[in-house]
TORVEXSE-849069 format. One record per residue (C-alpha): residue number from 0; residue in one letter; x, y, z. Coordinates in Angstrom, 1 decimal. Example, Ala and Ser with C-alpha at 12.3 -4.5 7.8 and 13.67 -1.06 7.14 Angstrom:
<vodos>
VODO num residuo   east  north     up
VODO   0       A   12.3   -4.5    7.8
VODO   1       S   13.7   -1.1    7.1
</vodos>
This chain:
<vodos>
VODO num residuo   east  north     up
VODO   0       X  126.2   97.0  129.0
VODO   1       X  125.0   94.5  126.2
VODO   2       X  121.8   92.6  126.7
VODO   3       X  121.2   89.1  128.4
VODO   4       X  118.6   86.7  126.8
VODO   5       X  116.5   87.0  129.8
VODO   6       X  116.7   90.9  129.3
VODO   7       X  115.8   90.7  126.0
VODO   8       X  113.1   88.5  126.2
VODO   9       X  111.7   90.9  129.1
VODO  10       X  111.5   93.5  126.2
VODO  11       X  109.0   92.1  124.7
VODO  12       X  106.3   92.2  127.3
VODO  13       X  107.4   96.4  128.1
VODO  14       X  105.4   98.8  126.1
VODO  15       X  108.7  101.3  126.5
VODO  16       X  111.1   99.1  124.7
VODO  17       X  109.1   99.7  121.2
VODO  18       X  109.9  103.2  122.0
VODO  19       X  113.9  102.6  121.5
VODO  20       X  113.7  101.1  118.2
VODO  21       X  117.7  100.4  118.2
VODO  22       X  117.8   98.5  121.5
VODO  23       X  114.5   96.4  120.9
VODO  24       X  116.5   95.2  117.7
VODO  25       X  119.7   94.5  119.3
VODO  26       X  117.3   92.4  122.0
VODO  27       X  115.5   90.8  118.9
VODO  28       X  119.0   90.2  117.1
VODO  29       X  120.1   88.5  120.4
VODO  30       X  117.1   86.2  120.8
VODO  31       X  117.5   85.0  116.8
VODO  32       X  120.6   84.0  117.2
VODO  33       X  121.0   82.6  121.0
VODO  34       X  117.2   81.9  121.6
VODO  35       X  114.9   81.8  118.8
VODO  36       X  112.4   80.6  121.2
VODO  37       X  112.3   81.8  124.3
VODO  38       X  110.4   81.4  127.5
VODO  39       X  109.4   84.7  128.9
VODO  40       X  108.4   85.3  132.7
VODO  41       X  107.4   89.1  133.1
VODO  42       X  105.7   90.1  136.3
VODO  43       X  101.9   90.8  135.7
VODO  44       X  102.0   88.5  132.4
VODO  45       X  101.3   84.8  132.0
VODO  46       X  104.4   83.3  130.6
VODO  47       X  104.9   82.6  126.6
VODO  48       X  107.1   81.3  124.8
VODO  49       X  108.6   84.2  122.3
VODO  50       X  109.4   83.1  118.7
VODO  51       X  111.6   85.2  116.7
VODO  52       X  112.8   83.4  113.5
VODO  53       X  110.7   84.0  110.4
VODO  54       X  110.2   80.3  109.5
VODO  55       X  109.0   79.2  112.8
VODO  56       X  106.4   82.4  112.4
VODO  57       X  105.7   81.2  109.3
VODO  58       X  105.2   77.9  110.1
VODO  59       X  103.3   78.6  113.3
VODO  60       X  101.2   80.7  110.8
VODO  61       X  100.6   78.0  108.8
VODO  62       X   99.1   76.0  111.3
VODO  63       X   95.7   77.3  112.6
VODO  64       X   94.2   74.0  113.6
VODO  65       X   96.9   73.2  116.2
VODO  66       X   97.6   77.1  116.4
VODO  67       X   94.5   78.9  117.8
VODO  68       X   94.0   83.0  118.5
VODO  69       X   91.7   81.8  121.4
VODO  70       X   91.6   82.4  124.2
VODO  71       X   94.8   85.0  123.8
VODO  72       X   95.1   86.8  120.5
VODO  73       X   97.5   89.6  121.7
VODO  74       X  100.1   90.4  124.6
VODO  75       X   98.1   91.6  127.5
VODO  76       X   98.2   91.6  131.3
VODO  77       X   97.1   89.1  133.3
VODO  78       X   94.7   92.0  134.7
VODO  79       X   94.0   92.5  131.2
VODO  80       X   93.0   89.6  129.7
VODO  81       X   90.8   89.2  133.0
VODO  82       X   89.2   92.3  132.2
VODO  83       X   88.6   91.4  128.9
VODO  84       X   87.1   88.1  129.6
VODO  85       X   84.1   90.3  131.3
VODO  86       X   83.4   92.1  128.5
VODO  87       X   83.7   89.9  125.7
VODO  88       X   84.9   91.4  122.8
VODO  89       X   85.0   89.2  119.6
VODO  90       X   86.8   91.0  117.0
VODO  91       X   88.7   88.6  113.8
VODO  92       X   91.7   88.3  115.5
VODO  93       X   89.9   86.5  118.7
VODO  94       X   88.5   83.7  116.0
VODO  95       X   89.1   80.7  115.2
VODO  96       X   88.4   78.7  111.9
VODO  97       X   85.4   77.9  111.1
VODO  98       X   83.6   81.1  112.5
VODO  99       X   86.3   83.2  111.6
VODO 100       X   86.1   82.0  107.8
VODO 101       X   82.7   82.8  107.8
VODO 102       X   83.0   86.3  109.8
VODO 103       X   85.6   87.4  107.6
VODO 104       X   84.0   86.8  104.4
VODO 105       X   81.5   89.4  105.6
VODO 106       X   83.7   92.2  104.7
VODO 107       X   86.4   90.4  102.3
VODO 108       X   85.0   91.5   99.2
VODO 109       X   85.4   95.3  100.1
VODO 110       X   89.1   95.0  100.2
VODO 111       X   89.4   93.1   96.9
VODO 112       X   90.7   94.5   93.8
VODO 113       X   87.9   95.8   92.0
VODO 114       X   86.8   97.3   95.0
VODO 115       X   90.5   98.8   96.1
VODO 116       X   90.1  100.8   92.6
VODO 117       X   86.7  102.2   93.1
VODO 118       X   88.7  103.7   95.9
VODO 119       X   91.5  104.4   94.5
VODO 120       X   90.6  108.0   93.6
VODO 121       X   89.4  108.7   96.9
VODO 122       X   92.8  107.6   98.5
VODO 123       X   94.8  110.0   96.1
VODO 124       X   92.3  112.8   96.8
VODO 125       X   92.9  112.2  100.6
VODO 126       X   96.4  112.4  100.0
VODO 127       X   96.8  115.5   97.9
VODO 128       X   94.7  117.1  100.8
VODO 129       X   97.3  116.2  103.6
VODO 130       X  100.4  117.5  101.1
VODO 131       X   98.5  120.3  100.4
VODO 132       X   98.2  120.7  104.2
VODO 133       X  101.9  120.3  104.8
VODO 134       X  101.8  123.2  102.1
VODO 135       X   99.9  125.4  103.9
VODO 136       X  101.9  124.6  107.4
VODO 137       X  104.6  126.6  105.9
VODO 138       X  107.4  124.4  105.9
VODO 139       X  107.5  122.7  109.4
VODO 140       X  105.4  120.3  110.9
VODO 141       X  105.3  117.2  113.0
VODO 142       X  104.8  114.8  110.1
VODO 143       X  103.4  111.8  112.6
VODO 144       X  100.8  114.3  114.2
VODO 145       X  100.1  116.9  111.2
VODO 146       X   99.6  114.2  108.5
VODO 147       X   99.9  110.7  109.1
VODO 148       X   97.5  109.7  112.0
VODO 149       X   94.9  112.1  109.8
VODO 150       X   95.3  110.3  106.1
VODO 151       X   94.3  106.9  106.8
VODO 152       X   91.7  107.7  108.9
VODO 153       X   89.9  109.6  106.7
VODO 154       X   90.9  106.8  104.1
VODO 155       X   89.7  103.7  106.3
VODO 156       X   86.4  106.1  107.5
VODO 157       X   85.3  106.9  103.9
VODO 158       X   85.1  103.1  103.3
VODO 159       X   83.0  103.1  106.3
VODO 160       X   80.3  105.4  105.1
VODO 161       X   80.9  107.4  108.0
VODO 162       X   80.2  111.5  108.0
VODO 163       X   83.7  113.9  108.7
VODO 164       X   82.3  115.4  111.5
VODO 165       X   82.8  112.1  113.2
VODO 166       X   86.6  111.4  112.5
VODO 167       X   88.0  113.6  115.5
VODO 168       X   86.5  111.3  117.8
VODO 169       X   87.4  108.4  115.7
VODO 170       X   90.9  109.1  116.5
VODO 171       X   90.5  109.7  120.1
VODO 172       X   88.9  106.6  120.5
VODO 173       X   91.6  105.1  118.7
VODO 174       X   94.4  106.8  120.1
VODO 175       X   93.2  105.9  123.7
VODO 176       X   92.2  102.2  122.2
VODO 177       X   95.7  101.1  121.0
VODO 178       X   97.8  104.0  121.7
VODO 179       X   96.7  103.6  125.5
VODO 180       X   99.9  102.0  126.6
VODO 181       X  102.0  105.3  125.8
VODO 182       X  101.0  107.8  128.7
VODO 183       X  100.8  111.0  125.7
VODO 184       X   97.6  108.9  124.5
VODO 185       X   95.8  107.9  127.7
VODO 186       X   92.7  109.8  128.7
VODO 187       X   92.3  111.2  131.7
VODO 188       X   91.4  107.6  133.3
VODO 189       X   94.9  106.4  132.1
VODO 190       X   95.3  102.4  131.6
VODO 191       X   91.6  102.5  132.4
VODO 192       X   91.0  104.5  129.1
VODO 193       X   91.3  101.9  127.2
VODO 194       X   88.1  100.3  128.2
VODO 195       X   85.8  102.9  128.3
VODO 196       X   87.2  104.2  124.5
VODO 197       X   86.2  100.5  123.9
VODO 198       X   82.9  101.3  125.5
VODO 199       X   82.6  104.6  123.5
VODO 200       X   82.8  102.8  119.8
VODO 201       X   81.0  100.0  121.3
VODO 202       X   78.2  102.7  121.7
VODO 203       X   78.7  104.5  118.7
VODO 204       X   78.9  101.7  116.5
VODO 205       X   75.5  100.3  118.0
VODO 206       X   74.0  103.4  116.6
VODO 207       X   75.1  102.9  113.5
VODO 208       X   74.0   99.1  113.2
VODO 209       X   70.6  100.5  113.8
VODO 210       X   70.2  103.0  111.4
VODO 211       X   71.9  100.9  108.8
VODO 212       X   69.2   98.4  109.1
VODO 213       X   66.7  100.8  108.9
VODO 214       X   68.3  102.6  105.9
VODO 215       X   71.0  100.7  104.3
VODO 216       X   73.4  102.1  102.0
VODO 217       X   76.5  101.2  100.1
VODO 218       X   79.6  101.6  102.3
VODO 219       X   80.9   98.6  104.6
VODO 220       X   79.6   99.8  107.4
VODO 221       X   76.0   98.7  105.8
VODO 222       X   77.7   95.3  104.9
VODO 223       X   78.1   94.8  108.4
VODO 224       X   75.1   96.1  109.8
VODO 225       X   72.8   93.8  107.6
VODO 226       X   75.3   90.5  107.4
VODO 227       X   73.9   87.0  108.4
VODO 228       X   75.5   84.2  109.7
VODO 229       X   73.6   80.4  109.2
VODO 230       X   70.6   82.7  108.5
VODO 231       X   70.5   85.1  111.5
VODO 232       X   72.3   88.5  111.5
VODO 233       X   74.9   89.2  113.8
VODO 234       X   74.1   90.3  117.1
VODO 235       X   75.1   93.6  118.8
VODO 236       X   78.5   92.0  120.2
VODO 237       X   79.5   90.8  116.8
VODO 238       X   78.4   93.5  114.8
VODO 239       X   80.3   96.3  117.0
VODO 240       X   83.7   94.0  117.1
VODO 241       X   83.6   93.6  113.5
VODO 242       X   83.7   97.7  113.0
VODO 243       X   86.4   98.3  115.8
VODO 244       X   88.4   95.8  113.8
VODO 245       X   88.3   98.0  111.0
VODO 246       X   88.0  101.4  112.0
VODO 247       X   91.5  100.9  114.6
VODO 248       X   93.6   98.4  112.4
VODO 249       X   92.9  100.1  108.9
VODO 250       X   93.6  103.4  111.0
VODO 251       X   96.7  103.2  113.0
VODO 252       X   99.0  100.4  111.3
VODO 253       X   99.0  102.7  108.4
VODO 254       X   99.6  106.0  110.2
VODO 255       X  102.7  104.3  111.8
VODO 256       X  104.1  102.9  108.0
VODO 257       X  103.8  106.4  106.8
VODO 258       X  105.5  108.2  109.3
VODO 259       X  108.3  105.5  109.6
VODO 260       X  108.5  105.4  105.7
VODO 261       X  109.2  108.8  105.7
VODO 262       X  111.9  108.6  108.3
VODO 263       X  113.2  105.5  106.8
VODO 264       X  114.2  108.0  103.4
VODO 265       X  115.4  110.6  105.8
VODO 266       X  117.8  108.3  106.8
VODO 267       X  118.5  107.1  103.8
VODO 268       X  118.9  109.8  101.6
VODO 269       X  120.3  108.1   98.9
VODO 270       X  117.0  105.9   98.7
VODO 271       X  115.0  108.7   98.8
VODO 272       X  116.6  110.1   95.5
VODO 273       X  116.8  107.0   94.0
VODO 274       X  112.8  106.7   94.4
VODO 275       X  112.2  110.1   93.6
VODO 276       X  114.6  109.2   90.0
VODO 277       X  112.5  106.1   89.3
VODO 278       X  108.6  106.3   90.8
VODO 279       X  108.3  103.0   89.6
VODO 280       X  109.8  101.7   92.5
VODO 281       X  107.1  103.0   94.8
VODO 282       X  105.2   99.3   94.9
VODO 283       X  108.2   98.2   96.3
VODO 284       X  109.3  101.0   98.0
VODO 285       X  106.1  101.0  100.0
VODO 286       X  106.8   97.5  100.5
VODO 287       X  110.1   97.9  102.2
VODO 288       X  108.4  100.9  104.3
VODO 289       X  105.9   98.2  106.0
VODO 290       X  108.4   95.6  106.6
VODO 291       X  110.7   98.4  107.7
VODO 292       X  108.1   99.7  110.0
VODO 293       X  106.4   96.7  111.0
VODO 294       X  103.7   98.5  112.7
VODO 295       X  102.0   95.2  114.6
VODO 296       X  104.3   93.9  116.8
VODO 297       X  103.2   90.8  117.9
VODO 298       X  100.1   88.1  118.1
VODO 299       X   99.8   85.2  120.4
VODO 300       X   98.6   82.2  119.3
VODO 301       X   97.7   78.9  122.3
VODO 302       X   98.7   75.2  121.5
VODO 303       X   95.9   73.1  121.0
VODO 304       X   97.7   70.2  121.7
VODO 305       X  101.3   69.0  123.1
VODO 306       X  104.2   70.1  120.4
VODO 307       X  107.5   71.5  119.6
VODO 308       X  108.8   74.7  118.2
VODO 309       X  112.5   73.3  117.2
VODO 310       X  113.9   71.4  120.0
VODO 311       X  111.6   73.5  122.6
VODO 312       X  108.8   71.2  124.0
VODO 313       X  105.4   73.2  124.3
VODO 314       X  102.4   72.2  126.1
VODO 315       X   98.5   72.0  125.0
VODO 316       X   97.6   75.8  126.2
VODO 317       X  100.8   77.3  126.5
VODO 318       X  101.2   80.4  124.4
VODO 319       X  103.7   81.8  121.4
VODO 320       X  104.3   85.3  121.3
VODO 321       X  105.1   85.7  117.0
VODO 322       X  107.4   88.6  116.8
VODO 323       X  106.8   90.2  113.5
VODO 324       X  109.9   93.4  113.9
VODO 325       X  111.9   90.1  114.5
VODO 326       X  111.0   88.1  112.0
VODO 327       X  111.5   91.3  109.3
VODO 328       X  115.2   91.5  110.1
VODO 329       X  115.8   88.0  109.8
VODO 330       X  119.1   87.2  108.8
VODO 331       X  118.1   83.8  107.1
VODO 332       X  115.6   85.3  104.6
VODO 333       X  116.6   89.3  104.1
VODO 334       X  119.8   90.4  102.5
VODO 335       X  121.6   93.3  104.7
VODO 336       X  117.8   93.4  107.1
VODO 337       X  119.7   96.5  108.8
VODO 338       X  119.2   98.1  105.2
VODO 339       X  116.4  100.6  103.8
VODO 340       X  116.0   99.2  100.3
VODO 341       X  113.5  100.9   98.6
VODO 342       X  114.0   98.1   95.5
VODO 343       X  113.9   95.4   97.8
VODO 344       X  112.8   91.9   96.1
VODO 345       X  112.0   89.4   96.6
VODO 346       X  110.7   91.2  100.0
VODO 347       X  109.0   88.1  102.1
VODO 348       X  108.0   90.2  104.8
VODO 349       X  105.4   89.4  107.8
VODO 350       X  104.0   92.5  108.7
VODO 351       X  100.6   91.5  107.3
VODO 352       X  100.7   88.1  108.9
VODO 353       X  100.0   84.7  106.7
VODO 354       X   97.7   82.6  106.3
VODO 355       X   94.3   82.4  107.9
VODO 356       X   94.6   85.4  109.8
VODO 357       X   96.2   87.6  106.4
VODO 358       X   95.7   91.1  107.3
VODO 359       X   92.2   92.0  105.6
VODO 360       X   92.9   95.3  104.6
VODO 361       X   96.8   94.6  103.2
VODO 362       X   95.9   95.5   99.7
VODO 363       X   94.5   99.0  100.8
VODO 364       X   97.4   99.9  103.1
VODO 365       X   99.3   99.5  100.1
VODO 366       X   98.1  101.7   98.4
VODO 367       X   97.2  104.2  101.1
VODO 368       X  101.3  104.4  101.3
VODO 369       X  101.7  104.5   97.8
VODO 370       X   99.5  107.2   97.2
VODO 371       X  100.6  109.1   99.4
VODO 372       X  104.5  108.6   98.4
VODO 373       X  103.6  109.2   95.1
VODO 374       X  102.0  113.0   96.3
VODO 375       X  104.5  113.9   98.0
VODO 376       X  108.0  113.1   96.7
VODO 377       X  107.9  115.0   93.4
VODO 378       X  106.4  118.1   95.2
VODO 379       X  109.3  118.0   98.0
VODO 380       X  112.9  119.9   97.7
VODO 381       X  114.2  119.3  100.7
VODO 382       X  113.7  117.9  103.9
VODO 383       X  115.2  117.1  106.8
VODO 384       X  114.5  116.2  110.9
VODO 385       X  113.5  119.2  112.9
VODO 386       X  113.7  117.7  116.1
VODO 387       X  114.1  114.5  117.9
VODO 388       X  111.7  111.1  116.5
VODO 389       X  110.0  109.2  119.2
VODO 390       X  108.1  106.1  119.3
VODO 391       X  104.9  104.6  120.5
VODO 392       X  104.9  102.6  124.0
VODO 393       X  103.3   99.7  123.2
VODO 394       X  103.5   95.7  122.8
VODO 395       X  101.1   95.5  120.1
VODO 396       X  100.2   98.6  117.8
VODO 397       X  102.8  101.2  116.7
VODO 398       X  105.4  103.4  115.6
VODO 399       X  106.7  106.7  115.3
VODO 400       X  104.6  109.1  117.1
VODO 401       X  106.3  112.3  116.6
VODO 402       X  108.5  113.2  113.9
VODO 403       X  109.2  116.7  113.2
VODO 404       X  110.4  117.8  110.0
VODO 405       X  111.8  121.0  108.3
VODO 406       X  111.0  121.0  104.4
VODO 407       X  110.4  122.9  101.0
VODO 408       X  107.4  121.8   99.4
VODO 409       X  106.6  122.8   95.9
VODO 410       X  102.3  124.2   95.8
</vodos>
């Protein structure tokens, strides 16, 4: 039975619907062309109004001074948001100019150029080591669980400073942190996980502030440790925000690009020998696999004061959900959107944001996806799907979190 707009609309505040990828599109395809913006009603949310066209993103985007992330950065509960009101986190993505100008310049320069190749041959030794694992899994694995959640972890903890031994919990935490809307990634607490793995890095992370100002070193998790603001250093809230910030969005969104990159060539076999035929491509192959994957699904952003989105009046403190997967398969600025294109370009997509609130660590993603492409392809003979995909329940974080694959890998 095809979708209403009021169903589709509904979609975007159920965590399941990310986990049919076809009918969230057809809902998002239906809301570009009948309602680009939407008023949504869901039971346990406070309504928003969902925008799906890429310029009115875009503009919104633009606009941070009549656009703010506070008080509701991302999609949550009512129950939620109430929650997290108690405990106060204050990551980037809860800021507002000018504190998040200054916050964010704290750990800007580690995701510049010259610093993205001092780590450049850290990424490609991190990625020979998960092809060489594939190697050793002797020609079947779950790509999403054996390689990708693994990779940019180890990428995004190396940055850090942080010691191996502490990477499986890392991914616990941030499994149960952003994954905790899919029941295979709760904890034992289910919903309730969520807060105490926020609890857990809060904790960990305190440590780590402590012994960095005692000894500081030269990885970004000194940076933060020992960073002032107007003269005073950051206090134990800001500090332990700032590192969740990093250690879960440089994490997952990448995990999620490189498992849906890969099934994105599976699908599109002729892509993936086109790319293997010309590895020049791979910037803008990798590219195509973010905007194809589009592993953030959504922010909010509040109204600061009356306005309109089109011909939709919005009041001061109502809320705009920006849907990013929507905005990617916009008809208005992507040829054939429906279309892996691993040569894609112009490729205008929104998957890191724009503006203010640019993703900080878009440059290394990048090349975290790259690297890893660029590993793997030319030792690969064959591949195919082993089993059934499946996606990530969620409204904010995701992707695929299962794909099993069947393949011959050259050593």
């Amino acid at each position: 039975m095809p979708l209403t707009i009021e169903q589709a609309g509904l979609m975007l505040a159920d965590p399941h619907a990310y986990a049919d990828d076809k009918r969230l599109h057809d809902g998002l395809t239906l809301l570009r062309r009948r309602a680009p913006v939407h008023r949504v009603d869901a039971d346990g949310y406070r309504p928003f109004y969902a925008l799906t066209r890429h310029a009115d993103i875009m503009a919104v985007e633009r606009d941070n001074a009549l656009w703010l992330n506070e008080p509701r950065p991302v999609l949550s509960s009512a129950e939620s948001e109430r929650r997290g009101e108690d405990f106060q986190v204050k990551t980037l993505i809860n800021m507002d100019d000018p504190q998040h100008r200054v916050v964010r310049a704290i750990g800007a320069d580690w995701f510049r150029p010259r610093a993205m190749r001092m780590m450049e041959d850290r990424v490609r030794e991190l990625a020979r080591r998960y092809v060489d694992t594939m190697a050793d899994l002797g020609g079947e694995c779950d790509f999403a669980t054996d390689v990708a959640v693994h990779y940019p972890l180890f990428v995004i903890m190396s940055l850090l400073g942080l010691p191996e031994s502490d990477y499986p919990r890392m991914l616990k935490l941030t499994r149960e942190l952003l994954g905790g809307q899919d029941e295979e990634n709760q904890g034992e607490a289910g919903t309730e996980s969520q807060m105490e793995a926020l609890l857990d890095f809060f904790g960990y992370f305190q440590r780590l502030t402590a012994a960095r100002r005692e000894q500081p070193t030269e990885d970004l998790a000194s940076a933060i440790a020992n960073a002032t603001v107007d003269g005073k250093p950051l206090d134990d809230i800001e500090t332990t925000s700032y590192y969740v910030i990093i250690a879960t969005a440089g994490h997952d969104t990448t995990s999620s690009t490189a498992a849906g990159g890969l099934h994105a060539l599976l699908e599109h076999p002729g892509e993936l020998a086109r790319l293997r035929e010309d590895p020049s491509l791979m910037p803008r192959a990798a590219d195509e696999m973010i905007r194809w994957v589009t592993p953030v699904k959504e922010f909010m952003r509040t109204a600061s004061a009356d306005t309109h989105v089109r011909d939709v009046p919005i009041a001061e403190g109502e809320s705009v959900l920006l849907s990013y997967p929507s905005a990617n398969r916009d008809e208005e600025i992507f040829a054939d959107p429906f279309t892996f294109d691993a040569g894609r370009d112009p490729n205008k997509h929104l998957a890191f944001g724009f503006g203010a609130h640019f993703c900080l660590g878009a440059a290394l993603a990048r090349m975290e996806i790259r690297a890893l492409f660029a590993e793997l392809l030319p030792r690969l003979e064959s591949v195919e799907l082993a089993g059934t995909p499946e996606w990530t329940a969620t409204t904010f974080v995701g992707g695929l979190k299962h794909l099993p694959i069947r393949y011959k890998l050259r050593r």
